[in-house]
mmCIF file of the N, C-alpha and C atoms, coordinates in Angstrom:
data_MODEL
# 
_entry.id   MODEL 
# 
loop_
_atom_site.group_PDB 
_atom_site.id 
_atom_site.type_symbol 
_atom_site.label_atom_id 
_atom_site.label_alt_id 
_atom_site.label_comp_id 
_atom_site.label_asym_id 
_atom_site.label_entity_id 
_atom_site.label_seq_id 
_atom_site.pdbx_PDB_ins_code 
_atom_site.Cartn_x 
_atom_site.Cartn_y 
_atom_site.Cartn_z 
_atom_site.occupancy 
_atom_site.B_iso_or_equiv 
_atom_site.pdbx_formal_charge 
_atom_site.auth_seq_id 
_atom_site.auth_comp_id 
_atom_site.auth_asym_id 
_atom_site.auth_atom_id 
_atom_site.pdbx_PDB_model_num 
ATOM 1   N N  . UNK A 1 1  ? 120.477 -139.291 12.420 1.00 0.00 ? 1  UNK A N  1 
ATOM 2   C CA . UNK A 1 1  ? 120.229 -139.018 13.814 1.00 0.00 ? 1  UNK A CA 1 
ATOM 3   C C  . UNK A 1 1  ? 119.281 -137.833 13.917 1.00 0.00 ? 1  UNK A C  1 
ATOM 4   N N  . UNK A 1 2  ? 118.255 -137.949 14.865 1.00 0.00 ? 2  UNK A N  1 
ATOM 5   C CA . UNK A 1 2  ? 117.726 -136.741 15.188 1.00 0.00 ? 2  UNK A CA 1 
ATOM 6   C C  . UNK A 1 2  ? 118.301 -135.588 16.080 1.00 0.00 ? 2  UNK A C  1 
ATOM 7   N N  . UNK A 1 3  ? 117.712 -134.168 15.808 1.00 0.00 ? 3  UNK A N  1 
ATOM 8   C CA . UNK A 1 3  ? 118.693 -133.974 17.009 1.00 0.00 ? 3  UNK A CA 1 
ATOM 9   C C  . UNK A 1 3  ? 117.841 -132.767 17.054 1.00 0.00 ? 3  UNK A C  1 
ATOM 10  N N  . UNK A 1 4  ? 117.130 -132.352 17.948 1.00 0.00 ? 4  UNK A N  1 
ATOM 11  C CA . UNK A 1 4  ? 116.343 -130.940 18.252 1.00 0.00 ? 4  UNK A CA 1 
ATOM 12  C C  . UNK A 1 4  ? 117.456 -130.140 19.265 1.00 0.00 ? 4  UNK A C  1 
ATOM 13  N N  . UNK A 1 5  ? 116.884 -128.682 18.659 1.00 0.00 ? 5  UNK A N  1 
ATOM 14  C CA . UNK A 1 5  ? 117.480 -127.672 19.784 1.00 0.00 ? 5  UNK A CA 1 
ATOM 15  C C  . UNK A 1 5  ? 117.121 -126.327 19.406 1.00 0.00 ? 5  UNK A C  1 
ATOM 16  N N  . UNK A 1 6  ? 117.145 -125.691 20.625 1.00 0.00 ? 6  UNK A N  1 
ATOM 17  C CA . UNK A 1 6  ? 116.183 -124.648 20.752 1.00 0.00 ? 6  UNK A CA 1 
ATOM 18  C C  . UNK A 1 6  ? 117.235 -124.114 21.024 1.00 0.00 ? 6  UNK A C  1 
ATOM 19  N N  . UNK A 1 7  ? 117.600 -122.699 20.675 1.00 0.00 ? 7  UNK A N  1 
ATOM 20  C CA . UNK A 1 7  ? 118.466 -121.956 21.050 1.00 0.00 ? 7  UNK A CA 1 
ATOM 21  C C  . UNK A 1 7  ? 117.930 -120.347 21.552 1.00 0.00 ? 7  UNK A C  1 
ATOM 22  N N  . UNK A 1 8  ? 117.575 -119.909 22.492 1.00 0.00 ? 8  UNK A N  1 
ATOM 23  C CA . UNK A 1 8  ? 116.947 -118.561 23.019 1.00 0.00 ? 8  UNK A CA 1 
ATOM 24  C C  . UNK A 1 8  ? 118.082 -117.687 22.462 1.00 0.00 ? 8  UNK A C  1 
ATOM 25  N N  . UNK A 1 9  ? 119.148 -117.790 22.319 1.00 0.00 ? 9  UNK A N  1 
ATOM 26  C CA . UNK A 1 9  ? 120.361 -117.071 22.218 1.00 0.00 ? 9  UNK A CA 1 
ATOM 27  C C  . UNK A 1 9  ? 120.666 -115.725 23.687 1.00 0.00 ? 9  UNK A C  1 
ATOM 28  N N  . UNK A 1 10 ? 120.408 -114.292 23.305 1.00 0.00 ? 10 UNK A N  1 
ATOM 29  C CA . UNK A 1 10 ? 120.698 -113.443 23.831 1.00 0.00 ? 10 UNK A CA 1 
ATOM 30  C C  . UNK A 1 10 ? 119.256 -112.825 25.088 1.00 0.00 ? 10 UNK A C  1 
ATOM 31  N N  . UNK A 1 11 ? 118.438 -113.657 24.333 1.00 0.00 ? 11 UNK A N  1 
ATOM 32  C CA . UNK A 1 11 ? 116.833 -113.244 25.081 1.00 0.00 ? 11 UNK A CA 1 
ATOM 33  C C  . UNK A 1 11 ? 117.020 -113.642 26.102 1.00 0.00 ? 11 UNK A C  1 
ATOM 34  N N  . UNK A 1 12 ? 116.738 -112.475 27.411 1.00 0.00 ? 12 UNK A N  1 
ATOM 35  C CA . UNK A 1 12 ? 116.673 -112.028 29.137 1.00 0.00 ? 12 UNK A CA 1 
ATOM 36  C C  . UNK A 1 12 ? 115.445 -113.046 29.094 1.00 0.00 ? 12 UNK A C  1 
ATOM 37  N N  . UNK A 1 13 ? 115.542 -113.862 30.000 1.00 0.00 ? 13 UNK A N  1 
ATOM 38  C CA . UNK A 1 13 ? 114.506 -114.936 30.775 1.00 0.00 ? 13 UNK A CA 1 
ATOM 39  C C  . UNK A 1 13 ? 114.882 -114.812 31.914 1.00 0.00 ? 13 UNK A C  1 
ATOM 40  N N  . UNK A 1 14 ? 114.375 -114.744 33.185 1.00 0.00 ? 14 UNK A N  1 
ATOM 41  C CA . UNK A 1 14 ? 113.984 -115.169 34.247 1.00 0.00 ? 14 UNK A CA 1 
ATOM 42  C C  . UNK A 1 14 ? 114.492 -116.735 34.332 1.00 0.00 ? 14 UNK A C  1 
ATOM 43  N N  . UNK A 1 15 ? 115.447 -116.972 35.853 1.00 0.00 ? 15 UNK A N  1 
ATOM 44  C CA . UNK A 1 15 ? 115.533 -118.035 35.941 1.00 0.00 ? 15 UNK A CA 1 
ATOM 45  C C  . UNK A 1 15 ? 114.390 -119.274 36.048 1.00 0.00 ? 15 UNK A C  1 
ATOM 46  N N  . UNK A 1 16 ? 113.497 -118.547 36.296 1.00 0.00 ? 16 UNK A N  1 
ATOM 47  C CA . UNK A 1 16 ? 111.918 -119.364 36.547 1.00 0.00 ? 16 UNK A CA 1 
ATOM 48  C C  . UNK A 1 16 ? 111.656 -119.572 35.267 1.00 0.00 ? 16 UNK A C  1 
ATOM 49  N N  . UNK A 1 17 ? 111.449 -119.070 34.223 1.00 0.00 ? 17 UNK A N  1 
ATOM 50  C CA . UNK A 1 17 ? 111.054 -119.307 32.969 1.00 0.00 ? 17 UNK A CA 1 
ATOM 51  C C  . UNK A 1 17 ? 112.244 -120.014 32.485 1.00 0.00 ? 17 UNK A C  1 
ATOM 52  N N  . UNK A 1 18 ? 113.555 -120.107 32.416 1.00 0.00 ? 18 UNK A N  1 
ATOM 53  C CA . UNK A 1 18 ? 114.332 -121.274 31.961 1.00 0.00 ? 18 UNK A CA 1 
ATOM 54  C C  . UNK A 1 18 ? 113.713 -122.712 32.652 1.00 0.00 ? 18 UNK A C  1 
ATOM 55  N N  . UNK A 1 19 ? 113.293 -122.863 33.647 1.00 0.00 ? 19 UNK A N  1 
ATOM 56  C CA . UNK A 1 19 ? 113.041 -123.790 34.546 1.00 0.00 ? 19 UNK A CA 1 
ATOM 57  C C  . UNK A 1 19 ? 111.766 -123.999 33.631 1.00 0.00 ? 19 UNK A C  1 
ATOM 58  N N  . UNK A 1 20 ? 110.791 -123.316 33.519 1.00 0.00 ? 20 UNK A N  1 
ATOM 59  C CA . UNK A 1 20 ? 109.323 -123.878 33.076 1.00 0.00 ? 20 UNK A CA 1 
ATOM 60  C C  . UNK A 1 20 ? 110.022 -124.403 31.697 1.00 0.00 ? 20 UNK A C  1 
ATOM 61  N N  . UNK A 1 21 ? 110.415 -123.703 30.943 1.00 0.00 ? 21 UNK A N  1 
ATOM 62  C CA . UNK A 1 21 ? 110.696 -124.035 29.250 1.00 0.00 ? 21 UNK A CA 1 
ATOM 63  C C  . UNK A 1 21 ? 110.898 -125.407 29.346 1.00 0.00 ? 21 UNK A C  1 
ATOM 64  N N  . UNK A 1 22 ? 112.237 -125.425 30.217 1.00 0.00 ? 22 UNK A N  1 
ATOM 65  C CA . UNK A 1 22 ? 113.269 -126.405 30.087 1.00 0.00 ? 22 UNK A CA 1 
ATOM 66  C C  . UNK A 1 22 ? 111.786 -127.989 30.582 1.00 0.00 ? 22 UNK A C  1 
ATOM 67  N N  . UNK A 1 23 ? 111.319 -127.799 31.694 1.00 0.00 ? 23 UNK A N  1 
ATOM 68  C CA . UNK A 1 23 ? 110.389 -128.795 32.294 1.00 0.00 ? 23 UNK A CA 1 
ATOM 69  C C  . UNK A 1 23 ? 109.334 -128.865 30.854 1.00 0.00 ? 23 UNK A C  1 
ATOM 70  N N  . UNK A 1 24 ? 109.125 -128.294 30.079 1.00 0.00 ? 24 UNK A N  1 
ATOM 71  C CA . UNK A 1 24 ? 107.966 -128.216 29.183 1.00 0.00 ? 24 UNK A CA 1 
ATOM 72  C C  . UNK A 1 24 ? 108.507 -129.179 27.753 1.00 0.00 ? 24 UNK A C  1 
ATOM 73  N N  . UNK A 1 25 ? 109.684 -128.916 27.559 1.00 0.00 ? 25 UNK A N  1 
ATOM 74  C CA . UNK A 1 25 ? 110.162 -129.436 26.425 1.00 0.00 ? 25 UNK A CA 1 
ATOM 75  C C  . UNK A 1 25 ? 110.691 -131.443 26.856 1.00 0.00 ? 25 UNK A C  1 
ATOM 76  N N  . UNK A 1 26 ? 111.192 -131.065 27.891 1.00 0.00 ? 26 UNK A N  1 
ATOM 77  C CA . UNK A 1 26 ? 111.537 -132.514 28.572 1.00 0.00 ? 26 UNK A CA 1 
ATOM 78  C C  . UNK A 1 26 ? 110.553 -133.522 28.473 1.00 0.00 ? 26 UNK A C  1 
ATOM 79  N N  . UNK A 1 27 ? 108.784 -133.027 28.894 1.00 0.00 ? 27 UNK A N  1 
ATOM 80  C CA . UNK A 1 27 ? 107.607 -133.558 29.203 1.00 0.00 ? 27 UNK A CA 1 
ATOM 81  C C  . UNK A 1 27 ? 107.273 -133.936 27.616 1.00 0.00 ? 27 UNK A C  1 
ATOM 82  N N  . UNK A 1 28 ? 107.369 -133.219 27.107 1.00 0.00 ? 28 UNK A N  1 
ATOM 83  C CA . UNK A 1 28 ? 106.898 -133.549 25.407 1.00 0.00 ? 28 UNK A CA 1 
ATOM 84  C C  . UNK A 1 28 ? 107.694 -134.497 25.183 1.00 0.00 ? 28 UNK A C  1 
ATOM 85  N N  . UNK A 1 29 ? 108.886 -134.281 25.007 1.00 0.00 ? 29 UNK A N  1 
ATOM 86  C CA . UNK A 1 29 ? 109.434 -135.311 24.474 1.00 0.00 ? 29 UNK A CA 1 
ATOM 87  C C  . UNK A 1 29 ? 109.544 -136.727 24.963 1.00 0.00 ? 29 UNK A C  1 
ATOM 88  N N  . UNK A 1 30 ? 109.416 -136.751 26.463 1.00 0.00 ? 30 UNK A N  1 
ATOM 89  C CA . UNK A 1 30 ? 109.631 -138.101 27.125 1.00 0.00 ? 30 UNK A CA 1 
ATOM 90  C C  . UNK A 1 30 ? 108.057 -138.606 26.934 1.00 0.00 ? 30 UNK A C  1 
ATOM 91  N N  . UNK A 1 31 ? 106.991 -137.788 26.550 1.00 0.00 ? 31 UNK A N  1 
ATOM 92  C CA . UNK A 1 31 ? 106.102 -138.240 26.672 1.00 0.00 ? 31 UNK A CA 1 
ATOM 93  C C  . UNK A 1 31 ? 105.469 -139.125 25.242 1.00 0.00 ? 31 UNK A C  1 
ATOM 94  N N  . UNK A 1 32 ? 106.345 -138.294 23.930 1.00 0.00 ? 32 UNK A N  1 
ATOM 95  C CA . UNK A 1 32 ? 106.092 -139.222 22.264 1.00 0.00 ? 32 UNK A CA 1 
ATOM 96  C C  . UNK A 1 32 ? 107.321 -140.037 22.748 1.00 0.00 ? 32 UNK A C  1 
ATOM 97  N N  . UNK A 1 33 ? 108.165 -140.013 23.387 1.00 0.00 ? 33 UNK A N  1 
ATOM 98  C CA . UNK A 1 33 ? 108.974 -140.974 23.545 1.00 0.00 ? 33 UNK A CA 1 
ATOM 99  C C  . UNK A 1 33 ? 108.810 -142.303 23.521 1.00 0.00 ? 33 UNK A C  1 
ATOM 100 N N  . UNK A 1 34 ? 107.922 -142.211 24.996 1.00 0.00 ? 34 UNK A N  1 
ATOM 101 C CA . UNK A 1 34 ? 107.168 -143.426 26.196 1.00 0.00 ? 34 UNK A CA 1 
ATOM 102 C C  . UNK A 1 34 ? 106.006 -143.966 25.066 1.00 0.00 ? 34 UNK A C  1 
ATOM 103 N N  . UNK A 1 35 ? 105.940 -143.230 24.341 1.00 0.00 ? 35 UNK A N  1 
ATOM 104 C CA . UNK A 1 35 ? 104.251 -143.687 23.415 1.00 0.00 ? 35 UNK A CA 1 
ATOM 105 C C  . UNK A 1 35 ? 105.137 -145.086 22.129 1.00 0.00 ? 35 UNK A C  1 
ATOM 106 N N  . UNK A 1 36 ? 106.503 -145.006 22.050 1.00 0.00 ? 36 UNK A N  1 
ATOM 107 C CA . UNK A 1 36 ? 107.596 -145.789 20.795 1.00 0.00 ? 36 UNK A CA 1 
ATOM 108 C C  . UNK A 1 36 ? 107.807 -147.540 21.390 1.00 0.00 ? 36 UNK A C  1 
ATOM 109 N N  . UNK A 1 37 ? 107.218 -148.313 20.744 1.00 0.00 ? 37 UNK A N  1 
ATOM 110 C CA . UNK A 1 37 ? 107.481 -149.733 21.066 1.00 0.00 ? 37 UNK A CA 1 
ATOM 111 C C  . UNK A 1 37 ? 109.054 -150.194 21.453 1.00 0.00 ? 37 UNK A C  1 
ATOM 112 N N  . UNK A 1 38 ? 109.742 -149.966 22.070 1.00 0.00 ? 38 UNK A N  1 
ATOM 113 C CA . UNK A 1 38 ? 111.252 -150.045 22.296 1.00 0.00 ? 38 UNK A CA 1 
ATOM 114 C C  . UNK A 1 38 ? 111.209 -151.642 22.696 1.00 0.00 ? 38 UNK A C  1 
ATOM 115 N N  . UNK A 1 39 ? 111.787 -152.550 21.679 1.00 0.00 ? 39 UNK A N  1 
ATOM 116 C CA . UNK A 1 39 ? 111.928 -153.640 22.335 1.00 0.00 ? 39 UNK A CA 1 
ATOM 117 C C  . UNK A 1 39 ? 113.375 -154.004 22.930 1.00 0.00 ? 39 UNK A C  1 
ATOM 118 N N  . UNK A 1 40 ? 114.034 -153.123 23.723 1.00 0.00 ? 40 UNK A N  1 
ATOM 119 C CA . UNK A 1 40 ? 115.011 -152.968 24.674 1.00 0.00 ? 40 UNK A CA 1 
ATOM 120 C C  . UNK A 1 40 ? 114.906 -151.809 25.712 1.00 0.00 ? 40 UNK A C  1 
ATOM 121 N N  . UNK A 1 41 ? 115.283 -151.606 26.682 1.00 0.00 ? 41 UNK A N  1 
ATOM 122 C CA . UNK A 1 41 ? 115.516 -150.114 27.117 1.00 0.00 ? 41 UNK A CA 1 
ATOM 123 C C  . UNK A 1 41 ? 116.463 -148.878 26.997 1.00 0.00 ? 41 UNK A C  1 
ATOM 124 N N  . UNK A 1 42 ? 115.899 -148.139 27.372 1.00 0.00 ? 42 UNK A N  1 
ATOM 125 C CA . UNK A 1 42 ? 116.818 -146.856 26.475 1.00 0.00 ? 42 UNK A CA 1 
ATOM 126 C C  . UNK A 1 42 ? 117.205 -146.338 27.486 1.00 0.00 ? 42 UNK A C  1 
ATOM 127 N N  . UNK A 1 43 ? 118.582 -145.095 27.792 1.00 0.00 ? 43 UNK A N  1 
ATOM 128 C CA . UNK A 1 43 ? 118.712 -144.510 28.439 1.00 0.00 ? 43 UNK A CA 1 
ATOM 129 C C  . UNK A 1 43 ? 118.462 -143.169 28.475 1.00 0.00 ? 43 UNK A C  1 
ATOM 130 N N  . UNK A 1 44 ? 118.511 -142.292 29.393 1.00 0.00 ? 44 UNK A N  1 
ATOM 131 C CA . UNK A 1 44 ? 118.198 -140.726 29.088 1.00 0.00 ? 44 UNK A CA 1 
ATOM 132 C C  . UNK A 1 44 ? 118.628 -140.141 30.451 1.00 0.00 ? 44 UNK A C  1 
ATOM 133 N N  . UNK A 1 45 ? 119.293 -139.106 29.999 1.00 0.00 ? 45 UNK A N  1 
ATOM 134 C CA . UNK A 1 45 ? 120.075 -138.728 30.575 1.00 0.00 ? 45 UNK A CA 1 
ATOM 135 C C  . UNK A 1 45 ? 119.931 -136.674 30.693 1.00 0.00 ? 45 UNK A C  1 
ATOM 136 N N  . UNK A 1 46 ? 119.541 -136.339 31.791 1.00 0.00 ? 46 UNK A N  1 
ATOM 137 C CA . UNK A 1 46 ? 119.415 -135.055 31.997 1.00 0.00 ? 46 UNK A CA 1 
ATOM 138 C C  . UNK A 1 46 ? 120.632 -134.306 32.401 1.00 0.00 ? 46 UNK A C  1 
ATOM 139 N N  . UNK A 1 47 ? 121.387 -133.601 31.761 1.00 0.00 ? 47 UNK A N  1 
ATOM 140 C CA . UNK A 1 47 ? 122.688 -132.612 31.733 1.00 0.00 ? 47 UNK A CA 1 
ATOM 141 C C  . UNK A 1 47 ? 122.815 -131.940 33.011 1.00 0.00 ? 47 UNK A C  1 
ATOM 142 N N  . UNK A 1 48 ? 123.670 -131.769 33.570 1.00 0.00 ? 48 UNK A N  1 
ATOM 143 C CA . UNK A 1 48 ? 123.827 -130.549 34.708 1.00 0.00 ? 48 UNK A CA 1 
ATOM 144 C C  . UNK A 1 48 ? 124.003 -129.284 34.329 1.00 0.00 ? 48 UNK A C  1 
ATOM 145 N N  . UNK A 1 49 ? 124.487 -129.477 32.960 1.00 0.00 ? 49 UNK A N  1 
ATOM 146 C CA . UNK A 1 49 ? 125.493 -127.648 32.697 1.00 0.00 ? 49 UNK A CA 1 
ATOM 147 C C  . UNK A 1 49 ? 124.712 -127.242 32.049 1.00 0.00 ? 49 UNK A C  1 
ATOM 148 N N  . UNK A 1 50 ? 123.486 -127.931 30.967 1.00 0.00 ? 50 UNK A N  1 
ATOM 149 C CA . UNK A 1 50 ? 122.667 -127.278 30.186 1.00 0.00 ? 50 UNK A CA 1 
ATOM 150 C C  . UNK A 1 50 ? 121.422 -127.694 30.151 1.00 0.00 ? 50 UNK A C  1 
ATOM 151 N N  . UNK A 1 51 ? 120.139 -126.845 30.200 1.00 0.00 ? 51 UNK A N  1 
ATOM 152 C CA . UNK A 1 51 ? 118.696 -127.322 29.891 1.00 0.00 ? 51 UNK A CA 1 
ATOM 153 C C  . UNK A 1 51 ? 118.543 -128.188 28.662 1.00 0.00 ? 51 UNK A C  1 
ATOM 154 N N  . UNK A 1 52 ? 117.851 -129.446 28.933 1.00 0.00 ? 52 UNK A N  1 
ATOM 155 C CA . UNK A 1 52 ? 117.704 -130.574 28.023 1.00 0.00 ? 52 UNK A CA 1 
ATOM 156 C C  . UNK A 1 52 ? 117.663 -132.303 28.406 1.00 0.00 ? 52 UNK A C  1 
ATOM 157 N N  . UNK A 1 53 ? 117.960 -132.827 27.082 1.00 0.00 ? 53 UNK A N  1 
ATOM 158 C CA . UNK A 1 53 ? 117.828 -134.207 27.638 1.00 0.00 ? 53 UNK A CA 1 
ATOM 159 C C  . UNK A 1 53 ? 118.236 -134.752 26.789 1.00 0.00 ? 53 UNK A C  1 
ATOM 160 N N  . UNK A 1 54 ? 119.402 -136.455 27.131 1.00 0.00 ? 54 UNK A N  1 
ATOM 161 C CA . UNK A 1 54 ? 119.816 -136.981 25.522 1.00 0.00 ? 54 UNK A CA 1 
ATOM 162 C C  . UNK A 1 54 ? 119.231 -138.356 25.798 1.00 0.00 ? 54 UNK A C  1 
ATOM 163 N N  . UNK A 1 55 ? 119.117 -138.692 24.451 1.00 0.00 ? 55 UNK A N  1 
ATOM 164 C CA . UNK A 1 55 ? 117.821 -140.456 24.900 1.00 0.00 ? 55 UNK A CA 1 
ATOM 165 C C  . UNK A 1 55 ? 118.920 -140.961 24.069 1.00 0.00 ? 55 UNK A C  1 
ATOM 166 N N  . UNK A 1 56 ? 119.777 -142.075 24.204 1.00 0.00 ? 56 UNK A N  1 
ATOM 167 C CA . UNK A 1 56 ? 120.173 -142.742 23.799 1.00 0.00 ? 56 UNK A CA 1 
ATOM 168 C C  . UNK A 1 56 ? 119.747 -144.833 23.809 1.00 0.00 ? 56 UNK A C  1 
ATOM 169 N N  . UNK A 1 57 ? 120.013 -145.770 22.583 1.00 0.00 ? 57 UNK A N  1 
ATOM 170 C CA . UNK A 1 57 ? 120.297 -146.777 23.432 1.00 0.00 ? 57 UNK A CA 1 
ATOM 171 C C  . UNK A 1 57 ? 120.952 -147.719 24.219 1.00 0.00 ? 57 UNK A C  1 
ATOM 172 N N  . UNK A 1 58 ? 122.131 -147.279 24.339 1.00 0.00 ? 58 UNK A N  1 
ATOM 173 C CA . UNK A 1 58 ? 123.686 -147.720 24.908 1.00 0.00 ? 58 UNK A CA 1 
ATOM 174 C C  . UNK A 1 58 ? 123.986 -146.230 26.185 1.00 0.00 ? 58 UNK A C  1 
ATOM 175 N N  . UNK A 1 59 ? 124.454 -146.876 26.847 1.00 0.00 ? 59 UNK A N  1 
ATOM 176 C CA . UNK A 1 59 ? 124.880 -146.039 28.311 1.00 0.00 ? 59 UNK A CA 1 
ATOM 177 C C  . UNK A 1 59 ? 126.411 -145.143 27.629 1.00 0.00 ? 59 UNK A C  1 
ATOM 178 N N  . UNK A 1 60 ? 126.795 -145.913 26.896 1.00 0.00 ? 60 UNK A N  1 
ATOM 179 C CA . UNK A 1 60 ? 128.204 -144.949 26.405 1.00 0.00 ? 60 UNK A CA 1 
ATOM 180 C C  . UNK A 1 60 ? 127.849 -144.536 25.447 1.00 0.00 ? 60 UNK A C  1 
ATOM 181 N N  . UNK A 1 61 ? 126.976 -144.603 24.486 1.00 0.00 ? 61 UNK A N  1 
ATOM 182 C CA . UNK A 1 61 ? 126.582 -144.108 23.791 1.00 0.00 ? 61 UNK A CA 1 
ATOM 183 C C  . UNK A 1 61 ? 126.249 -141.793 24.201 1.00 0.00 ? 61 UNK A C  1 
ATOM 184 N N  . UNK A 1 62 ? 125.649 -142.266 25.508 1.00 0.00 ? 62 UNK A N  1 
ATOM 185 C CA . UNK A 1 62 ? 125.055 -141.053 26.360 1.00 0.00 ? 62 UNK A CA 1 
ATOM 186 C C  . UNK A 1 62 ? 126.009 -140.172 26.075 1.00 0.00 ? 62 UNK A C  1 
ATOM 187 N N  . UNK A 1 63 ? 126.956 -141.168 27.068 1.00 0.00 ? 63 UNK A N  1 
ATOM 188 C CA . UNK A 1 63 ? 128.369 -140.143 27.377 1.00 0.00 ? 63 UNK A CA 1 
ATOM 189 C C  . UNK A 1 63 ? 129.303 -139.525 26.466 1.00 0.00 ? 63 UNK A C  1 
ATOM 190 N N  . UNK A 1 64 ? 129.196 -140.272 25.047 1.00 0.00 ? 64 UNK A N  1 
ATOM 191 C CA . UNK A 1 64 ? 129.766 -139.786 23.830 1.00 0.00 ? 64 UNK A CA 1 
ATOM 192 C C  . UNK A 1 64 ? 128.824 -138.817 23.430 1.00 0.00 ? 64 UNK A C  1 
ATOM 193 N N  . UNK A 1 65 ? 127.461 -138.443 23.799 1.00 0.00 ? 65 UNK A N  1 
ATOM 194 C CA . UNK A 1 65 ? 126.774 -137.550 23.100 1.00 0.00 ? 65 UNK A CA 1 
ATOM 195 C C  . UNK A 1 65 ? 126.765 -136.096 24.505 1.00 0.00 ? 65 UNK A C  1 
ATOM 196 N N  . UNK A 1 66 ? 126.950 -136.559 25.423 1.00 0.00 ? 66 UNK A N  1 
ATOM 197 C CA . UNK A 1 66 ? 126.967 -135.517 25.870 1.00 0.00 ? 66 UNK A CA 1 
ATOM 198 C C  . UNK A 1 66 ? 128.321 -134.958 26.108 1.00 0.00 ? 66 UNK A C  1 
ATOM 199 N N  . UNK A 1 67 ? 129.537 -135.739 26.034 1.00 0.00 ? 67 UNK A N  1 
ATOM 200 C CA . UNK A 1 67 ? 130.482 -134.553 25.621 1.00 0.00 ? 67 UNK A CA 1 
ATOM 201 C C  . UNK A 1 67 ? 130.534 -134.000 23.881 1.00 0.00 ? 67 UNK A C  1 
ATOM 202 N N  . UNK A 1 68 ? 129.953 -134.441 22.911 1.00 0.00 ? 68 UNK A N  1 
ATOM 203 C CA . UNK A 1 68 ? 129.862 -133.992 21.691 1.00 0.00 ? 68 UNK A CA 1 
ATOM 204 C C  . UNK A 1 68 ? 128.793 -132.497 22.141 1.00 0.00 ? 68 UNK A C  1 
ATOM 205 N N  . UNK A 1 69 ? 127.718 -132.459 22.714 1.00 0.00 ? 69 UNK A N  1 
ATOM 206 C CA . UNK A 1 69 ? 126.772 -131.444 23.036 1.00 0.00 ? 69 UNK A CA 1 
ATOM 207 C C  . UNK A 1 69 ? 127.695 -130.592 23.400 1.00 0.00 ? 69 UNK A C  1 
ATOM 208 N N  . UNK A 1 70 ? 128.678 -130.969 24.867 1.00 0.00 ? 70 UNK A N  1 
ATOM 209 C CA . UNK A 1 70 ? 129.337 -129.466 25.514 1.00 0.00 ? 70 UNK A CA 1 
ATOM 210 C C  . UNK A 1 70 ? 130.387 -129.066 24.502 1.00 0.00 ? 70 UNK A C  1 
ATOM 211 N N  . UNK A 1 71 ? 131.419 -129.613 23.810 1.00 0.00 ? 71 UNK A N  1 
ATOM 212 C CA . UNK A 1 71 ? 132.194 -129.043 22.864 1.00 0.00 ? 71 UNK A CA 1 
ATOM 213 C C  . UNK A 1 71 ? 131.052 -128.128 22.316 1.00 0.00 ? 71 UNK A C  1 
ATOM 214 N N  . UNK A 1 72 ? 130.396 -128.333 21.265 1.00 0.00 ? 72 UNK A N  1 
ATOM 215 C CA . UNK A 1 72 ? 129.360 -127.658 20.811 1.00 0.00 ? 72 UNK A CA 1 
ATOM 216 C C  . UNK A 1 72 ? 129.073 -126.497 21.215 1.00 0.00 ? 72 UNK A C  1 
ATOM 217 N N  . UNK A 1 73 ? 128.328 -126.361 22.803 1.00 0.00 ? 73 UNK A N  1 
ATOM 218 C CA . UNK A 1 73 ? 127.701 -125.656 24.061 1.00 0.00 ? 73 UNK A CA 1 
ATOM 219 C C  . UNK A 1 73 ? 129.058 -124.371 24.149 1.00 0.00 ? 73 UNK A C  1 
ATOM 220 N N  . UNK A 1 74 ? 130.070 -125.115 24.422 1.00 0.00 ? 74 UNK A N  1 
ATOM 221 C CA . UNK A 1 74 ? 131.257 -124.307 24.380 1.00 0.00 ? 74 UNK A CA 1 
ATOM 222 C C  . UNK A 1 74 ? 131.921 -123.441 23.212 1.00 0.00 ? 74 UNK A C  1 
ATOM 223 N N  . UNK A 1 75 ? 131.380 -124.284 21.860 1.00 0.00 ? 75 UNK A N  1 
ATOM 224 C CA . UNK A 1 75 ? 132.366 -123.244 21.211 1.00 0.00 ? 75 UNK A CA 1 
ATOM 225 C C  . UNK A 1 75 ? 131.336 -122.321 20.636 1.00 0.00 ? 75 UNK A C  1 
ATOM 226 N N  . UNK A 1 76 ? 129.784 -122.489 20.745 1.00 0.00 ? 76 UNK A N  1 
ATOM 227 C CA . UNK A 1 76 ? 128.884 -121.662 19.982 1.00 0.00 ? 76 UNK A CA 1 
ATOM 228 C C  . UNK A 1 76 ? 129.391 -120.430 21.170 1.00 0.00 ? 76 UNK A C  1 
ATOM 229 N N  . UNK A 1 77 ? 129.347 -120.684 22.439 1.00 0.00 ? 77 UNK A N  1 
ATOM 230 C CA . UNK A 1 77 ? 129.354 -119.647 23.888 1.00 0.00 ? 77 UNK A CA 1 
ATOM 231 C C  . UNK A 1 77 ? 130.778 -118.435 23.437 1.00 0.00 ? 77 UNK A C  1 
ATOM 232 N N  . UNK A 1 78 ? 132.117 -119.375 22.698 1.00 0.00 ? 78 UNK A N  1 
ATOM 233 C CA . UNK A 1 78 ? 132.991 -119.056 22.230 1.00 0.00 ? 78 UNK A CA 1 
ATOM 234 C C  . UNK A 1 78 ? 132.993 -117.648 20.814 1.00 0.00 ? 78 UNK A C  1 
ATOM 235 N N  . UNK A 1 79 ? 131.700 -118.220 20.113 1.00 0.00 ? 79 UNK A N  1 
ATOM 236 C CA . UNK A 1 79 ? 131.347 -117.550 19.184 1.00 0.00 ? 79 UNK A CA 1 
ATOM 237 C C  . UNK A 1 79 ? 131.014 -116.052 19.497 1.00 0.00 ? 79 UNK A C  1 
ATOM 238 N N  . UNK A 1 80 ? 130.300 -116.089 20.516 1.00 0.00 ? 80 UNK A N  1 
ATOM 239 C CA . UNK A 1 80 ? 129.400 -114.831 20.755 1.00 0.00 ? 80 UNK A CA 1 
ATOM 240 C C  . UNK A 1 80 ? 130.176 -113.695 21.038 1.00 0.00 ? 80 UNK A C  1 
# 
C-alpha cells in the first residue's frame, strides 16, 4: 500500500497556510491521480478532523482507512 504523510509536527502555521498546504498537496495528488487508466471508479474521500485525502477502490474500503488514519491521528497526538 502506498501511503504519504506529511507531518509539520510542532511548527506555528497560520490557519491560512494550513489551508494553502493542505489545498496544494490535495491538487497534486488528485491531479497524477486523474492522469492513472482506472478501469473502474475510485473513491476519495476528504476528512473533516484532519488535512488530507484517502483514494480508495471500494466505499468501505474508505471507511476502514479512515478510522485506521484517526486511531493513528490520535495516538501520535497522545504521544506528544
Amino acid at each position: 500500500m502506498t501511503r504519504f504523510v506529511v507531518d509539520i509536527g510542532d511548527i506555528d502555521l497560520p490557519k491560512d497556510m494550513h489551508a494553502m498546504i493542505s489545498a496544494d498537496l490535495q491538487k497534486t495528488v488528485l491531479s497524477h491521480v486523474a492522469k492513472l487508466p482506472w478501469d473502474e471508479p475510485i473513491v476519495i474521500k476528504f476528512p473533516r478532523d484532519w488535512w488530507g485525502l484517502i483514494i480508495r477502490k471500494r466505499f468501505d474500503a474508505i471507511l476502514d482507512a479512515e478510522k485506521l488514519n484517526q486511531r493513528a491521528l490520535l495516538t501520535a497526538k497522545g504521544a506528544m
